[in-house]
N, C-alpha and C positions, 0 to 999 in steps of 0.2 A: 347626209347627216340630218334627222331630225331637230327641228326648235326646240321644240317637247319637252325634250330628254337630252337636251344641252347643258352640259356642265362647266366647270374651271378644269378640270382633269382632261375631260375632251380638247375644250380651246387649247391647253398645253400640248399635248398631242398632237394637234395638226397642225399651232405653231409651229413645232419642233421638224414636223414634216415638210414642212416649209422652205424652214429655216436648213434643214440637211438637204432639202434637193437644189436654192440657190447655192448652197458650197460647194456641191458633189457639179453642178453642170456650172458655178463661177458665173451665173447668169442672174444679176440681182436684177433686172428692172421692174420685176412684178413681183418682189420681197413687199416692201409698203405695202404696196396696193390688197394684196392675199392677207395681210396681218391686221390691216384695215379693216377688211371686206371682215372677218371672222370674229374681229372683237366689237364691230357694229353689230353683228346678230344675238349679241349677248346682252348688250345695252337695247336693245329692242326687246327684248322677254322683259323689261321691268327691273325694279329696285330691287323685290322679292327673289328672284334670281340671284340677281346680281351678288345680295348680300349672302344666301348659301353659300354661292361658287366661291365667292373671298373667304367662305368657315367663319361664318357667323354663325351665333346661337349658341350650343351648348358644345361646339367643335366633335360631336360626337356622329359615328358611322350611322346613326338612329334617324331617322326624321321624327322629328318632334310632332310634326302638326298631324299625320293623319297615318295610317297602316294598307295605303292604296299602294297596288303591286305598279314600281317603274324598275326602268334598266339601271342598274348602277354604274354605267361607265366600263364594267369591266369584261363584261358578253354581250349578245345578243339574247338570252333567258330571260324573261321579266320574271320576278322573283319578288315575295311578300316580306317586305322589310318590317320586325317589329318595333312599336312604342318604346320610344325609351320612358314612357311611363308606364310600363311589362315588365323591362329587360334593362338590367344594368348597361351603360354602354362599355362594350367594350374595346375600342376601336376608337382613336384620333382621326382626324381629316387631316391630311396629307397635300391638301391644295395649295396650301401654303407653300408647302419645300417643294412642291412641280412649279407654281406660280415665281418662285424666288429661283428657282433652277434657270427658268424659261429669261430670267429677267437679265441672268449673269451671262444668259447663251447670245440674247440680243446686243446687251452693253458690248459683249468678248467682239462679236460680228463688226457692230456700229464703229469701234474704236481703230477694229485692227481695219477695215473697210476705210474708214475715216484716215487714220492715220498713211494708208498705201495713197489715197485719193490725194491727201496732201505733198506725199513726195514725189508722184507723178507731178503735180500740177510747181514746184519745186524746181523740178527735171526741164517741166516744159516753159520756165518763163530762164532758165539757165539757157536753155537752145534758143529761147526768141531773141534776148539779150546778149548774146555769144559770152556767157559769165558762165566761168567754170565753179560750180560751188563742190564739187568734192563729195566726201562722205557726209557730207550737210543734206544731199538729196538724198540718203537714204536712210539717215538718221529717224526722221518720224516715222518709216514704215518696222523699222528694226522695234523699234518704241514700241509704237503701237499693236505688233503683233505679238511683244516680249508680256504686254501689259493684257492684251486682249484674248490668246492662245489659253493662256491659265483660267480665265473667265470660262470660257469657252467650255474646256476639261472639266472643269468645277461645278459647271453649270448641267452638262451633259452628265455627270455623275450626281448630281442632287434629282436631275431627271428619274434618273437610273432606280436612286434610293426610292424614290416613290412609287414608281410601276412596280418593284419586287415587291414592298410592304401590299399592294393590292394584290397581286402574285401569289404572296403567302396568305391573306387575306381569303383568296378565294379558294383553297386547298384546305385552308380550317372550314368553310362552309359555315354549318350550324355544332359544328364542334370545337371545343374547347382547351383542345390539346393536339400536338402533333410529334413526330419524329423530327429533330433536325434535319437528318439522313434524308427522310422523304421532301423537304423542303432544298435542301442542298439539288437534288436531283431538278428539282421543278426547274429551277435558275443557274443549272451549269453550273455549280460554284462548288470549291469544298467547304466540306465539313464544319471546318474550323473557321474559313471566311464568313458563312451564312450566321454561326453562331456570333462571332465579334460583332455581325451585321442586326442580329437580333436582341442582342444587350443594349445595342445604340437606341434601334427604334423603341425598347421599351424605356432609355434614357430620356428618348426626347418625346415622350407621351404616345408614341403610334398606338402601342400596344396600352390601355390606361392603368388593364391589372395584370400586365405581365410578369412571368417567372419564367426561370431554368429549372426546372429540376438540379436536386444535388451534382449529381451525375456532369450535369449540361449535355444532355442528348437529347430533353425533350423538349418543347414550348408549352407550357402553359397558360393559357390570355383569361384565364376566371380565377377571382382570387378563391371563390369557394370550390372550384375544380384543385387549386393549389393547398388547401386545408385539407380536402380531402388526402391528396397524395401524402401532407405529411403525417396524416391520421396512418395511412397505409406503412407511410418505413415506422411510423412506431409499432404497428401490429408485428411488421417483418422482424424487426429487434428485438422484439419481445417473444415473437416463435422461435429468433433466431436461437437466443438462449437459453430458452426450453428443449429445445432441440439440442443445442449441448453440454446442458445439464443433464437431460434424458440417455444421451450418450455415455458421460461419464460413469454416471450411475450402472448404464448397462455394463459399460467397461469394470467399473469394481463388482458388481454382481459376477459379470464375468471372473473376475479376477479370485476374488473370493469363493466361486465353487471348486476353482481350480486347487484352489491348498487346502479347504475339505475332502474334493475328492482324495488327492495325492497322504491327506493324514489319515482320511480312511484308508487308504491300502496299507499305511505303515501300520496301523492296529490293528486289521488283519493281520497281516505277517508276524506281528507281536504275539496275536493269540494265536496263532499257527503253531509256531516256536513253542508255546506254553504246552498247546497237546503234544508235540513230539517230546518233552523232555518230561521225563516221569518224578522225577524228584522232590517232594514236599516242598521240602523248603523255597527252592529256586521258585519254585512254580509260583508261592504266594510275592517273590520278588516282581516275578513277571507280571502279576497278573495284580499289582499294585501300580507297576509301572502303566500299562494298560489303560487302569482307571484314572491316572494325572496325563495321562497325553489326550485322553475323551476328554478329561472336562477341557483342557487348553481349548480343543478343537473348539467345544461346545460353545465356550467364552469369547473364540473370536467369528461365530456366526450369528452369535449377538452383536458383537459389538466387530464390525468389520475394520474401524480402522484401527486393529491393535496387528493387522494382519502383516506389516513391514516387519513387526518386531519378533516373529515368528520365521526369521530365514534363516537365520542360523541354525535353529532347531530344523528345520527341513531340509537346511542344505548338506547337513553336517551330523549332529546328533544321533536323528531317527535311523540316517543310512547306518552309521557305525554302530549302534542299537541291535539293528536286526542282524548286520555281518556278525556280532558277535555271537550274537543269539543262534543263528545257524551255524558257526563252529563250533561252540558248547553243544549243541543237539548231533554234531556229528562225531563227539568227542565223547559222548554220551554212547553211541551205539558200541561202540566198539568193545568185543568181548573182553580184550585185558585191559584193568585199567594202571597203564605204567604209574609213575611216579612224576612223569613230565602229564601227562595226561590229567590226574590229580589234578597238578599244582598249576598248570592253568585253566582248570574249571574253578580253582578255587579262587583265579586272581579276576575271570569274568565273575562272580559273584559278587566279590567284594567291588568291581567295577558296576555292578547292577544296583547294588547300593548308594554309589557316588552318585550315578547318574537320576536315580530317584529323589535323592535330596536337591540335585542341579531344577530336574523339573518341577519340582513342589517349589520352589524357589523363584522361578521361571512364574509359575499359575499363580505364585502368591503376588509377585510383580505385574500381573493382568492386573488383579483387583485395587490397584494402588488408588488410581482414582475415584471406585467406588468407596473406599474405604474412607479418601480424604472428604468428601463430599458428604459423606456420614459423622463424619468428625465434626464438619462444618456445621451441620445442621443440628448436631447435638449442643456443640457452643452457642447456637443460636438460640436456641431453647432454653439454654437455659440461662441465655441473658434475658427471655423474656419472662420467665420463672420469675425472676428475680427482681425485675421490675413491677412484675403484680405482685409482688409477698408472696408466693404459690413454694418456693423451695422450703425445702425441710426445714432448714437452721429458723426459718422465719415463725414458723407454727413455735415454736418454742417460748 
């Protein structure tokens, strides 16, 4: 281990290392002495140290005083840390909760350690005395490791919390945003654990300008990286509804050449019918007819949304229109013209007539709003007439 580049995160560290290989080999005699020996080389580097490693100063991932490349604790790469007179900080120190981890994992040791120390010694003056104490000699170790085991756990997970936040830390690098997903992966963990994990650290300051995205898929640690993004879904909201708006419209554009094309074929068929039937008269029905189903047309490719009121005429009307029209035109050829033959060309005629006042009727209810709207604006006029003296009655 270098002096150097001795930190509070390291001494946690090898504490910790310490501290798991007296439990794992139950071998304390050289616990002091190793925890001694590592936090006397810290107190040898100076006050200036000293007060970093505790997160003094501005508590921020930055060094204040100078832009000279060291190790951060969390590789072997020396790497050029910027000014936080450059660079917003964005990054808490985290020595703390390793520092307070390290402290719960000693106490949990010291207690449950202490506490066993006392029931043996309990045990062994019950055996020198020939006095049976009971569950009295096993009382303090039950205690002390009820009391010290939770320590312990508590401790080794505030450890935990703090190596990940460096973990994540050093996966964002010199950027400003990350995946969960790619974070979850780093640390073994899911999805959903890493994000709950992420909300805290940016609770308890790790992260100083942290965000989730809407979503909560991504980390954000800049708050002008998180303006950004919400510059972004307003752009996407705002394509979003152009987009379908753009649709819709294409939809009724759609929708509207459809019942132009479909009235164009019915006035063809109208004038079709017109040249097979020779008859004067008929002919100017037809070809009256003709000219109030073109203007309808015309009227509603102007004005598209009159095109719902238009289905009955299309679905209904036009057909029966032209069936009639081509059974008069076939009633029409035939060399003898019976008296049934007559008498229903004479009852399509007078049917060509109903239906020509139904359409005029029809095109004159297109215009209803044009009409009121002109109405309107003639009232208005001539309330202002009337308010300048400018009307007739006034000249008088």
């Amino acid at each position: 281990m270098a002096n150097n580049n001795l930190n509070w995160d390291d001494l946690g560290n090898d504490i910790k290392d310490v501290i798991d290989k007296a439990i794992y080999s139950q071998d304390y005699s050289e616990l002091n002495q190793s925890v001694r020996n590592l936090v006397g080389n810290v107190i040898n580097m100076g006050t200036g140290m000293l007060r970093r490693a505790a997160g003094g100063g501005s508590g921020s991932y930055y060094d204040n005083t100078n832009q000279e490349s060291y190790q951060d604790g969390t590789d072997s790469t020396p790497r050029v840390v910027p000014s936080a007179r450059n660079l917003p900080a964005l990054y808490g120190n985290p020595s703390k909760i390793t520092s307070g981890g390290i402290m719960k994992i000693v106490g949990g040791v010291v207690l449950a350690g202490g506490a066993v120390c006392l029931s043996a010694l309990i045990a062994f003056v019950g055996w020198w005395f020939y006095v049976d104490f009971g569950l009295l000699t096993m009382l303090p170790a039950l205690a002390g490791i009820a009391v010290g085991l939770p320590l312990i756990v508590s401790g080794g997970k505030q450890v935990s919390f703090a190596n990940r936040f460096k973990t994540y830390r050093q996966i964002l690098g010199q950027k400003t945003h990350c995946t969960i997903d790619r974070l979850a992966q780093s640390v073994g963990k899911s999805v959903k654990k890493v994000r709950k994990e992420l909300q805290r650290m940016i609770d308890d300051g790790l992260f100083l300008q942290g965000h989730l995205d809407e979503k909560q898929t991504i980390l954000i640690t800049s708050d002008a990286t998180y303006e950004d993004y919400q510059k972004s879904l307003i752009k996407q909201a705002e394509q979003s509804v152009k987009d379908m708006a753009e649709k819709r419209q294409s939809e009724k554009d759609a929708k509207l050449q459809e019942v132009l094309d479909k009235g164009n074929s019915f006035i063809a068929q109208i004038r079709a019918c017109n040249g097979a039937i020779p008859g004067e008269e008929i002919s100017e029905k037809i070809s009256r007819m003709e000219l109030i189903v073109r203007r309808i047309f015309e009227r509603a490719e102007t004005n598209p949304e009159i095109v719902p009121d238009l289905k009955k005429l299309m679905d209904y009307y036009l057909p029966m229109t032209v069936k009639l029209l081509n059974a008069y035109a076939d009633m029409d050829k035939q060399p003898v013209q019976g008296e049934n033959i007559q008498a229903s060309k004479r009852e399509i005629e007078e049917t060509l007539d109903t239906l020509n006042q139904a359409f005029e009727k029809l095109l004159d209810e297109l215009f209803s709003d044009t009409a009121l709207d002109v109405s309107s604006d003639i009232s208005v006029l001539n309330t202002l007439l009337a308010q300048e003296g400018l009307k007739g009655d006034d000249f008088k």
